[in-house]
ROPALO-123586 format. One line per 5 residues: their letters; for each residue x, y, z of C-alpha. Coordinates in Angstrom, 2 decimals. Each point is the difference from the previous one (the first is absolute). Layout:
N
a	X:Y:Z ~ ...
***
This chain:
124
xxxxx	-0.96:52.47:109.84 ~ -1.43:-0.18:3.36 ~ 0.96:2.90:2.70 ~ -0.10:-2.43:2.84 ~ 2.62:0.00:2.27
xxxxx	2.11:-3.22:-0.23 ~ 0.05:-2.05:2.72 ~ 3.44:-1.12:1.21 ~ 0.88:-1.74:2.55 ~ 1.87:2.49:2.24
xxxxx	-3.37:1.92:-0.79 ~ -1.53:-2.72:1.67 ~ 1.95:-0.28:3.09 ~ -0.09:3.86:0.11 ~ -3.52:-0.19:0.38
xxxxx	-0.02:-2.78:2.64 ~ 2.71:1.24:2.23 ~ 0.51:3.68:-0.74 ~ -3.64:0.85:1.77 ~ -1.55:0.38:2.96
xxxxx	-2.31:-3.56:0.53 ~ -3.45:0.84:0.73 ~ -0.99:-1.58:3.75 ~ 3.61:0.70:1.56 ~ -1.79:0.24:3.40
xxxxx	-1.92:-3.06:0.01 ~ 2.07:-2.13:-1.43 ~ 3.13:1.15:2.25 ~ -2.69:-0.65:3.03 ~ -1.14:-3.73:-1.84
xxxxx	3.70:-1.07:0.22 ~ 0.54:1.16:3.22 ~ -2.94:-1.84:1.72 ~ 1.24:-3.21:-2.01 ~ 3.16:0.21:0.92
xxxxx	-0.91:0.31:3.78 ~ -2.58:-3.09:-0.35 ~ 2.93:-2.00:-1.61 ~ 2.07:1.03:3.34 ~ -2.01:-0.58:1.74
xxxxx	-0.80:-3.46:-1.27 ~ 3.81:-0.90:-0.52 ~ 0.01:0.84:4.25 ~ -3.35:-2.17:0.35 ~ 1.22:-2.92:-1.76
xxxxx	3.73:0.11:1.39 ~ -1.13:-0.68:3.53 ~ -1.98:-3.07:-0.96 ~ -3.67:-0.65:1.06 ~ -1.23:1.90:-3.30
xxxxx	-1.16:-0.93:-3.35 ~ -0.66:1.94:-2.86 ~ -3.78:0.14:-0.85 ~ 0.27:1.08:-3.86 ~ 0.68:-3.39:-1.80
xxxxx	1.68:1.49:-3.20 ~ 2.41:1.46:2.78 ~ 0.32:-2.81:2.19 ~ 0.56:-2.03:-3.46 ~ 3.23:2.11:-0.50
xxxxx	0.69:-0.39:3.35 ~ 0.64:-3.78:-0.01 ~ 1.78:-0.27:-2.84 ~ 2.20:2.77:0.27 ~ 0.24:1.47:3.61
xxxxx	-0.58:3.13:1.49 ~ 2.05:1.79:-3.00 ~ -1.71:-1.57:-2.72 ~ -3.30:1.31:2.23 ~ 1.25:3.35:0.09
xxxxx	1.19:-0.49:-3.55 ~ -4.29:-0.43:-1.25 ~ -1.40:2.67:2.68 ~ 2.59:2.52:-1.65 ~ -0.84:-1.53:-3.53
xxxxx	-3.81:0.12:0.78 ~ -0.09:4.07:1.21 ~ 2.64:0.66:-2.97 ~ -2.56:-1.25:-1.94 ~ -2.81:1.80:1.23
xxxxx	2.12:3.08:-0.29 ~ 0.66:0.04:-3.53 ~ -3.54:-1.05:-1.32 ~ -1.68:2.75:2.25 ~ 2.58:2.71:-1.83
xxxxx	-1.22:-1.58:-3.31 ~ -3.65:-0.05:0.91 ~ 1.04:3.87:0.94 ~ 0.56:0.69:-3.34 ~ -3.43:0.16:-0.76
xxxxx	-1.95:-0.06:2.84 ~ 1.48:1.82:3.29 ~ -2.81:-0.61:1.97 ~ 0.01:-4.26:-0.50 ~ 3.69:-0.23:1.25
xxxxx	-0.26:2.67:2.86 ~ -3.16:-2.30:1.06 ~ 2.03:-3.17:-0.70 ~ 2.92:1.10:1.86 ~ -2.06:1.13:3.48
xxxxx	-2.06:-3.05:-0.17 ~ 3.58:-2.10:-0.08 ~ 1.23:2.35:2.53 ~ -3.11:-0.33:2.61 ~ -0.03:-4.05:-0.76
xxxxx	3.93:-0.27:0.61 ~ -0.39:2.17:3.52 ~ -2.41:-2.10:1.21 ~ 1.98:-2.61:-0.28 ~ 3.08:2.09:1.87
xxxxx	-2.30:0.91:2.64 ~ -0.94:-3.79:0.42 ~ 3.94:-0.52:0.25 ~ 0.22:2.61:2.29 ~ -2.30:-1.76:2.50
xxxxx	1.44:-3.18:-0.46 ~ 3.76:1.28:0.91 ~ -1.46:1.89:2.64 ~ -2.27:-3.19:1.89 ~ 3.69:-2.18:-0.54
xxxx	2.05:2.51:0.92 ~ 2.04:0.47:-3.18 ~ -0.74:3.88:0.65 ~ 1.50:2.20:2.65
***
């Protein structure tokens, strides 16, 4: 007989939920910047004038409005979230990378946003 611990299933979800997650900080600061580029977006594309440049996104756009848009941004950094905490498993250092790289790309993008509420005067 083997000494290995048996592996239930509330073992399982012990040891998914029951832990800290590795990358807590950069993947609270990843969601935040998305969320703020899909705000800023949903304001963007509300007052007309705007498209949306990503073609997967616009795709979801057309056939399902602005909450089936929302719907695949959310989808998209949910996604990006739970493969970097799997990559973290084993390698740290890959999803911390991962996870600024997303972050930098995604604020660029907000920053862009920024200056285009600000020259239309969708910012006070």
């Amino acid at each position: 007989m083997s000494n290995k611990p048996k592996l239930t299933l509330g073992s399982w979800l012990t040891f998914l939920f029951r832990r800290q997650l590795p990358l807590e900080s950069e993947t609270t600061v990843f969601i935040l910047v998305n969320a703020c580029d899909i705000y800023m977006t949903w304001i963007l594309l509300s007052h007309g004038g705007f498209v949306e440049s990503n073609p997967i996104a616009r795709f979801f756009l057309d056939h399902w409005g602005q909450k089936g848009f929302v719907g695949f941004k959310f989808a998209v950094v949910a996604f990006v979230c739970v493969l970097t905490q799997i990559i973290a498993l084993k390698r740290v250092d890959v999803a911390r990378r991962v996870l600024q790289l997303g972050t930098l790309v995604v604020m660029i993008v907000v920053i862009y946003s920024a200056m285009l509420m600000y020259r239309h005067g969708l910012m006070q």
